[in-house]
C-alpha positions in Angstrom: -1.4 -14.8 -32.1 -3.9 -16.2 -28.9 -0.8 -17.8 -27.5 1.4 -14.1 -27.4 -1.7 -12.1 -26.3 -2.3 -14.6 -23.7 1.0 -14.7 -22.7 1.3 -10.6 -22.5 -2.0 -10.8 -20.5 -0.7 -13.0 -17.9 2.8 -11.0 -17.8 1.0 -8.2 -17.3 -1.2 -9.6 -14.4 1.8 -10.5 -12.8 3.8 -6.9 -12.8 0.1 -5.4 -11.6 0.0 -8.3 -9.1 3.8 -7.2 -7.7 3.3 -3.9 -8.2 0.8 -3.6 -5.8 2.3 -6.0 -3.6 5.1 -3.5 -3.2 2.6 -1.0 -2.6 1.2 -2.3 0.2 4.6 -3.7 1.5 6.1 -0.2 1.3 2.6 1.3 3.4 3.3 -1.2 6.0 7.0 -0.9 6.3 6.8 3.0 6.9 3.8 2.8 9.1 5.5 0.3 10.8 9.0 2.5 10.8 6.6 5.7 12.0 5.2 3.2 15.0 8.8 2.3 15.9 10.1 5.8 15.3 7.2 8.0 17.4 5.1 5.8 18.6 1.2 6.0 19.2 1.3 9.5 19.3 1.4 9.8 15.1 -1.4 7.5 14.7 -3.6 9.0 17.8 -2.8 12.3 16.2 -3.7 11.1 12.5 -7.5 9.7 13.6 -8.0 12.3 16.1 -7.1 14.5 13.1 -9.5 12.5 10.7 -12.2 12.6 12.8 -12.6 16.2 13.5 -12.5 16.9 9.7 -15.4 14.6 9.6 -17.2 16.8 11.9 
């Protein structure tokens, strides 16, 4: 029984592993579509935005 748990364990490490790897691939690609799309002014607008909700 080891063998199947450790082989469920390392399945599942993998589909966490690519799950997040499509996570981060899909923040990057729509950042990266917002950049091409609007340009600086999203981001500017997003920390200027940040930062005065900090203060």
């Amino acid at each position: 029984m080891n063998v199947d748990t450790g082989q469920i364990n390392q399945q599942e490490r993998r589909v966490r592993t690519g799950l997040l790897a499509g996570t981060i691939l899909c923040l990057v690609a729509s950042g990266g579509i917002l950049w091409w799309r609007y340009g600086g002014a999203v981001f500017n607008d997003l920390v200027l935005t940040t930062l005065a909700w900090c203060f």
